[in-house]
Structures are given as C-alpha cells and as structure tokens.
ROMIGU-804439 format. One line per field, with one value per residue (C-alpha): residue number from 0; residue in three letters; y, x, z. Coordinates in steps of 0.25 Angstrom, whole numbers, always signed. Layout:
BEGIN
pos = [NUM / ...]
code = [ala / ...]
yy = [Y / ...]
xx = [X / ...]
zz = [Z / ...]
***
This chain:
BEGIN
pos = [0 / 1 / 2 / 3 / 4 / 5 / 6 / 7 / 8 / 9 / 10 / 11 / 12 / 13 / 14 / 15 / 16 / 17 / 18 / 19 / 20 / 21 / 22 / 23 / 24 / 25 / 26 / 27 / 28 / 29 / 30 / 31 / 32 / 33 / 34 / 35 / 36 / 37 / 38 / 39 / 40 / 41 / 42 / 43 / 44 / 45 / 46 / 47 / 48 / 49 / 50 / 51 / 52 / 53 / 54 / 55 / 56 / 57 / 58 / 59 / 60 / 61 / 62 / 63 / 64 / 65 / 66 / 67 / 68 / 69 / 70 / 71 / 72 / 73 / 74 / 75 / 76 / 77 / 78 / 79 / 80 / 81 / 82 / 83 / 84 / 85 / 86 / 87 / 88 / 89 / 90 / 91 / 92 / 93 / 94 / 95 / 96 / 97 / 98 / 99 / 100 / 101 / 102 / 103 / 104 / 105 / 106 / 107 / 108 / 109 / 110 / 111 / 112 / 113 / 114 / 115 / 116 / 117 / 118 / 119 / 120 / 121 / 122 / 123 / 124 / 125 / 126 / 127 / 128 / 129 / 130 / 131 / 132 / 133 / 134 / 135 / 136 / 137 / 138 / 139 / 140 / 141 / 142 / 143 / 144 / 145 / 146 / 147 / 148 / 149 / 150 / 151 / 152 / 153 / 154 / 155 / 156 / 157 / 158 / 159 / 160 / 161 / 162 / 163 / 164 / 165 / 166 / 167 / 168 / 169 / 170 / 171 / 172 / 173 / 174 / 175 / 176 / 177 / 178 / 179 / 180 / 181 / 182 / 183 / 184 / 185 / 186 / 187 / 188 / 189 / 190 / 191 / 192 / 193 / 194 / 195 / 196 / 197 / 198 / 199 / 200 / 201 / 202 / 203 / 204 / 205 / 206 / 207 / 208 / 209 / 210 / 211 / 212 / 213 / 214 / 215 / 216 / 217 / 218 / 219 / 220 / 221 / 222 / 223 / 224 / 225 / 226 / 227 / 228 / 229 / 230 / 231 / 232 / 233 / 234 / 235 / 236 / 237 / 238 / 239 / 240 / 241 / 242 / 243 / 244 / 245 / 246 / 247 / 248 / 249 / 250 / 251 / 252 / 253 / 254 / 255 / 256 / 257 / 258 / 259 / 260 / 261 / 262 / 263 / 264 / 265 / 266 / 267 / 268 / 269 / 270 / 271 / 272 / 273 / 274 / 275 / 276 / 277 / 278 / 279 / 280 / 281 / 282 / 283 / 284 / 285 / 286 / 287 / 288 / 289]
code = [unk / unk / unk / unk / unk / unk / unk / unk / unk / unk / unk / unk / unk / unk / unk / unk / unk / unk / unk / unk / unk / unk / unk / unk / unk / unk / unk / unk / unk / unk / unk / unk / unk / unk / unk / unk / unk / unk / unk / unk / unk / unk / unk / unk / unk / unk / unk / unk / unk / unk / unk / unk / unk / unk / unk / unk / unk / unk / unk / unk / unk / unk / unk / unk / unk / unk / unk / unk / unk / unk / unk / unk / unk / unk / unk / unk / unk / unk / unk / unk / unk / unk / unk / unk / unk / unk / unk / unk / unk / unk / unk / unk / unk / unk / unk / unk / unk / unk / unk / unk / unk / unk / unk / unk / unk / unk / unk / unk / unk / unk / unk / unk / unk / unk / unk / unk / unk / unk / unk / unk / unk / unk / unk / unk / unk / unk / unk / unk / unk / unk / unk / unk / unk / unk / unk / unk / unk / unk / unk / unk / unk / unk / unk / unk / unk / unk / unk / unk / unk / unk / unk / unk / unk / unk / unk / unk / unk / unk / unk / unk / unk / unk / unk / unk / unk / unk / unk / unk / unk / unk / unk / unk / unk / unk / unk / unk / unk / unk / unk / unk / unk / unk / unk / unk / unk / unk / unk / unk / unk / unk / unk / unk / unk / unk / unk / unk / unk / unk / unk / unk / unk / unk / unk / unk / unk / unk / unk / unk / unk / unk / unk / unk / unk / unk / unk / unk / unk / unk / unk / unk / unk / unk / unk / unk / unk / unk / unk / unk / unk / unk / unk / unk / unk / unk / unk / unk / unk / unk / unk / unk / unk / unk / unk / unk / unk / unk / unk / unk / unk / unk / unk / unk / unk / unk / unk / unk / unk / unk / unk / unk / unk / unk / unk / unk / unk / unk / unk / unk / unk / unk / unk / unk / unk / unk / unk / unk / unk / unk / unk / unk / unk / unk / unk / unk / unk / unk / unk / unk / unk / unk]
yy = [+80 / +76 / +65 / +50 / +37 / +25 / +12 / +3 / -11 / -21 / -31 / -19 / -9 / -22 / -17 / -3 / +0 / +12 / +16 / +17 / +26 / +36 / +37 / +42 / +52 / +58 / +60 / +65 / +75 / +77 / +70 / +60 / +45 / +34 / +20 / +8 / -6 / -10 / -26 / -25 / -15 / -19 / -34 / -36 / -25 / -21 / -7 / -2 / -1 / +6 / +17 / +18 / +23 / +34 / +46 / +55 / +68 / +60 / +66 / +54 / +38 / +31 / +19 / +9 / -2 / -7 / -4 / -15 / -8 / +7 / +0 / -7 / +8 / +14 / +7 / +6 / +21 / +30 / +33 / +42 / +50 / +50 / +50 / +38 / +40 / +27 / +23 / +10 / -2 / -12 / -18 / -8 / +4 / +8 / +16 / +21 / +36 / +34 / +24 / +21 / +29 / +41 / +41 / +53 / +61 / +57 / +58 / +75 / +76 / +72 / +82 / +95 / +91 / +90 / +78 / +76 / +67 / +58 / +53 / +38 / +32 / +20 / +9 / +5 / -12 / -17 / -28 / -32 / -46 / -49 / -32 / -31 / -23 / -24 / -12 / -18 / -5 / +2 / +1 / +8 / -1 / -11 / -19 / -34 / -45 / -56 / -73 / -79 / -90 / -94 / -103 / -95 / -85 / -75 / -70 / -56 / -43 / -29 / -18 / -3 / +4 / -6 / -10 / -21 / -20 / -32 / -48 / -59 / -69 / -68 / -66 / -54 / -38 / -26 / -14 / -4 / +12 / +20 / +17 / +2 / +1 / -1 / -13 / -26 / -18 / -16 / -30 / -35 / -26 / -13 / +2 / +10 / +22 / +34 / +35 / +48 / +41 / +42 / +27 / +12 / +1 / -14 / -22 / -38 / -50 / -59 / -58 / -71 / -64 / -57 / -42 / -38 / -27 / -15 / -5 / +8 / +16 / +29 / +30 / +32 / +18 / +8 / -5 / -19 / -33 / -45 / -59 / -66 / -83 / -93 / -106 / -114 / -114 / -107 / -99 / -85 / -83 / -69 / -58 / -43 / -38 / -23 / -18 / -33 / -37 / -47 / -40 / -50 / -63 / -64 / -73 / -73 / -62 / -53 / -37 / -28 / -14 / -5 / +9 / +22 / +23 / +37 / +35 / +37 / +37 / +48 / +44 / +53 / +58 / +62 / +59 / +63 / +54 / +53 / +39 / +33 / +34 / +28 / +17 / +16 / +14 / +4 / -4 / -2 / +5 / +13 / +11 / +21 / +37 / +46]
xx = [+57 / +65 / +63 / +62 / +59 / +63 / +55 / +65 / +62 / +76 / +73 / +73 / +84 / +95 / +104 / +96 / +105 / +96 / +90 / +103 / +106 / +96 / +97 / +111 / +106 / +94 / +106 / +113 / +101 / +99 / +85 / +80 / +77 / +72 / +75 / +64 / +68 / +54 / +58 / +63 / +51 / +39 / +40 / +45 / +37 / +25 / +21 / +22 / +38 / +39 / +29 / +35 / +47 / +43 / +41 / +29 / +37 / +43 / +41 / +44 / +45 / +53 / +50 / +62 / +57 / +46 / +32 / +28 / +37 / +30 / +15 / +18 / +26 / +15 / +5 / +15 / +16 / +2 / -4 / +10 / +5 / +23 / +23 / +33 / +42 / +44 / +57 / +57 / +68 / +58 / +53 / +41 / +39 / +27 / +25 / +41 / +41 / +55 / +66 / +78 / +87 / +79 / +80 / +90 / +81 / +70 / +76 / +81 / +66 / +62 / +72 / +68 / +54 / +51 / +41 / +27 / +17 / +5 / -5 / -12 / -23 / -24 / -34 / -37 / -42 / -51 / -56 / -72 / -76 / -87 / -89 / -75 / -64 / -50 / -42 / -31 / -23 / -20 / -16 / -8 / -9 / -20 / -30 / -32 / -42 / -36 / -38 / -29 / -26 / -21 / -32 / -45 / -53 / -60 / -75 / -76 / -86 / -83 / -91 / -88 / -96 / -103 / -109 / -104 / -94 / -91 / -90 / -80 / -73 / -58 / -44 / -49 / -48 / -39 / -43 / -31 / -29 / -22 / -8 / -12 / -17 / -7 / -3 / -10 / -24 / -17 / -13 / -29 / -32 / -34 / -34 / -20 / -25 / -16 / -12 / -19 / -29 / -42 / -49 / -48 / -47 / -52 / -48 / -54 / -41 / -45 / -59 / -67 / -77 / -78 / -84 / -74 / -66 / -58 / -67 / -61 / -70 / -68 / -58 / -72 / -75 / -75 / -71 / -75 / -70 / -76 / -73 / -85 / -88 / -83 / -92 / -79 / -76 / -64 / -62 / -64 / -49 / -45 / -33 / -34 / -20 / -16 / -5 / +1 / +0 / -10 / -17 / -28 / -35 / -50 / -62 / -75 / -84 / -72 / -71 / -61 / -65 / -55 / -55 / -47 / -37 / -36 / -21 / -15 / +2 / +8 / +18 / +31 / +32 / +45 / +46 / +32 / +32 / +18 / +10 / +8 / +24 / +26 / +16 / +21 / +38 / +33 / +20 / +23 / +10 / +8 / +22 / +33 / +30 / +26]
zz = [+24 / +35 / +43 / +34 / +39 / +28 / +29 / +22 / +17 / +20 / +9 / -4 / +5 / +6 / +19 / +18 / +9 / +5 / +16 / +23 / +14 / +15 / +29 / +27 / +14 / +24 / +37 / +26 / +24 / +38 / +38 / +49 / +45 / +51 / +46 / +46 / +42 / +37 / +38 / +53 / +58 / +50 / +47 / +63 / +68 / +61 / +56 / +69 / +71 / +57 / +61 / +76 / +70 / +61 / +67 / +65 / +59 / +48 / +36 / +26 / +24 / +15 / +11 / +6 / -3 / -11 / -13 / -2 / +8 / +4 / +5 / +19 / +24 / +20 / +27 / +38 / +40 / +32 / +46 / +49 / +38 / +34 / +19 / +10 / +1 / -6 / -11 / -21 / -17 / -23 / -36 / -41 / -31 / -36 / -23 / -21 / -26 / -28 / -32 / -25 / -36 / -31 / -16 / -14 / -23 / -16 / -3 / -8 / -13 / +3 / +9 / +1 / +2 / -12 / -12 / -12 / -4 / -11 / -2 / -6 / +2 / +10 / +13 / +27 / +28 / +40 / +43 / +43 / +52 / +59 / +60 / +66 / +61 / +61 / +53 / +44 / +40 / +29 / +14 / +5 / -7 / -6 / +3 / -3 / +1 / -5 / -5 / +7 / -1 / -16 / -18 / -14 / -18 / -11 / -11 / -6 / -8 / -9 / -4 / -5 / +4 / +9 / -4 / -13 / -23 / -28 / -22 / -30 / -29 / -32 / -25 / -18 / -18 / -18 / -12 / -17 / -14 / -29 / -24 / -23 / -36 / -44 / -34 / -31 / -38 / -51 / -51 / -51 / -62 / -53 / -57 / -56 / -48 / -46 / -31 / -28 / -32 / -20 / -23 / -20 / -30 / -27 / -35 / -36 / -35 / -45 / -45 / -49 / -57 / -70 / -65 / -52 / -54 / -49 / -42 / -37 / -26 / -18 / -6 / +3 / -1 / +9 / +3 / +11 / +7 / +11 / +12 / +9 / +10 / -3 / -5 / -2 / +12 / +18 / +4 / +10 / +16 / +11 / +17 / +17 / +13 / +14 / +6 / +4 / +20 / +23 / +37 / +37 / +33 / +29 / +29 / +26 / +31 / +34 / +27 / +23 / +23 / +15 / +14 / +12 / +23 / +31 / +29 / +18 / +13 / +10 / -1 / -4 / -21 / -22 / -39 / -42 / -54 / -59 / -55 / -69 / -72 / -59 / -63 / -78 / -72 / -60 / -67 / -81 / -84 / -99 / -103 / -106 / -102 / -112]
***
C-alpha cells in the first residue's frame, strides 16, 4: 500500500497529537497521505466533503477514534469500495483491528503489504408511505425503529417476504447485520454472530408480550417494519435510526423495508486475532483463554 487517507476524530486525537505523527512516519516512508478532520468536514459539511476528498486510487483509510467514528466512515465511504483499517482511541473498540500501541506495526504490516481484507455486509433502509419511497442509506451496524418518545410505546408488524412475522407492542425493533450483533442486538437479548457471517438478526426492543423473540433470516430476506395505530390517540410516533443517526420520524401507516445492501465494507486485518478472543478481551465473554 501506498497512498492513505486518515479520517480522524478531534475529540479522541486531542491537538491531533497522533495523527500528526503518522503523517510524519508515512513522509518518512515516502507514502502519500491525505488528512480529514472528521469534526470540521462532516459535522459542517455532510458526507459529501469527506468522500470529495479521497481520491479513487487510494488504497487504504484509516480511521482515528472509536467504534462510532469507524460505523459513520464506514457508511460515509462503502460505496468507494476503499477498505478501513481501524485504529482504537476510544473506550471499547470492538471494530478497531488495532490499538494505539500498535500503529507502527500496523502501519510496517500496510507498507510490505502483509494484511488481509474481510468483507461484512450492509443494510440498505427505505422508506414506505402512501406507496412512495424515499431511500435512507446504508448501515453497517444496525437499523432501529424505535419509540419517539420516553413515555410511549409503539405498535408495529413485521413481515419477511411479505408474509407476517410477528406484531407487538413494545419499544420497537432491531434489524442488525453479524458485525452489529454484538452491538445494540446483544443488548436486547440478540445472537453473537461471527462477522463473516451471511444473515440478519431482528431483534424485539422490549416487547410487551411473553412469545417475541430473536429471529434470524437469510440476507435474501426482505424485511418491512410497520408502524401501525394504538387505541390512544397520538401514541404511534416512532424513528428509524441507522447506525445511531436518527434519518427520519414515523407515524402511522408509514414502512421501513430493510434488506441486504449491494455495498458492503471491506475492513483491513492486520493482527488476524481470532473473533471469540476479541470478543472475550472487549465483552468479557467465556473468561480467561485456555
């Protein structure tokens, strides 16, 4: 590899201590780097001004900061097809390959080519109303219909294929790919799946009933969410929220069709450390190694 470009995050990276510093190792190394402050392009700008200035032949993105700062570079920058190399600054890391005591390793590993690429789907959201549709992007980790508001609950239906699932009352519905499993899905009593893993998970939010569970389908599935009427009057406000950015607010009537994105991020392995260990360091799953 040759030619980086590093999406930092300001608020882990204080004065871009480290990112400073790995410009100056890759000029070192004779290797091209472009630098995007993620705070003063995306949060001014949009996606737009962050995809505008990597360039089609790079061969790598790095990404400074937590796992919220790899899901929305992700999202950001799957349809380049430019794999991500992950580097942890934040307080889990669960996605970062590698952690800030590793970056000139990594960064030797990039340089002599010795690396390799694992691939993990996406979900793509659109929006259902009155037989209009209105896409709502892409997803790495999850896509939630959730309550707008603390006090109410919402009533919803879930059809795969077109044929009903499942209908409750509750907090809503998590539709998750493997590498969001261990995520928001986990948290609601969803499987672990391993990230190479070809399914989809929906999981129920706090269901009000005794028989909603977990159910995981095909990635040929096509998932649709809808909101449907409460007997109490104005009780049906809901949100769909991809990867922890609310995209849109729902009533009654309204669907979410999920499915398996074309689009998929290519993320760089540089440690090759097995899922499970990763999982039992971060999560605290199984206990010690044996």
């Amino acid at each position: 590899m040759n030619k980086f470009c590093l999406i930092t995050n300001r608020n882990k990276d204080a004065d871009l201590e480290l990112t400073n510093e790995i410009i100056k190792y890759m000029t070192l190394h004779q290797k091209d780097c472009v630098c995007i402050d993620r705070e003063e392009n995306y949060e001014k700008n949009g996606s737009s001004a962050i995809k505008d200035k990597i360039g089609k032949d790079t061969d790598c993105i790095l990404v400074l900061g937590g796992d919220g700062t790899i899901i929305q570079a992700a999202d950001i920058v799957c349809s380049l097809e430019v794999p991500i190399l992950g580097i942890n600054l934040g307080t889990l890391g669960f996605l970062a390959d590698i952690e800030r005591n590793q970056v000139w390793t990594a960064l030797d590993s990039l340089f002599a080519d010795n690396y390799s690429i694992e691939e993990r789907i996406m979900l793509r959201g659109v929006l259902i109303n009155n037989q209009e549709q209105e896409d709502l992007g892409v997803a790495l980790n999850d896509i939630v219909i959730s309550r707008s508001n603390f006090s109410k609950i919402i009533n919803i239906s879930i059809y795969i294929n077109d044929e009903l699932a499942d209908s409750y009352r509750g907090d809503g519905v998590i539709v998750s790919t493997p590498t969001g499993s261990t995520g928001y899905s986990l948290s609601s009593g969803g499987p672990v799946v391993k990230p190479d893993a070809d399914i989809l998970v929906l999981s129920p939010i706090c269901p009000h009933t005794l028989g909603a569970r977990s159910i995981v389908i095909s990635p040929n599935d096509s998932v649709r969410i809808q909101i449907n009427e409460n007997k109490v009057s104005n009780q049906e406000g809901a949100v769909a929220v991809l990867d922890g950015k609310l995209v849109k607010e729902l009533t009654a009537g309204d669907s979410i069709r999920i499915a398996k994105a074309s689009e998929k991020t290519r993320m760089v392995k540089v440690n090759h450390v097995e899922f499970f260990e990763v999982l039992r360091k971060k999560i605290g799953q199984g206990g010690e190694k044996r």
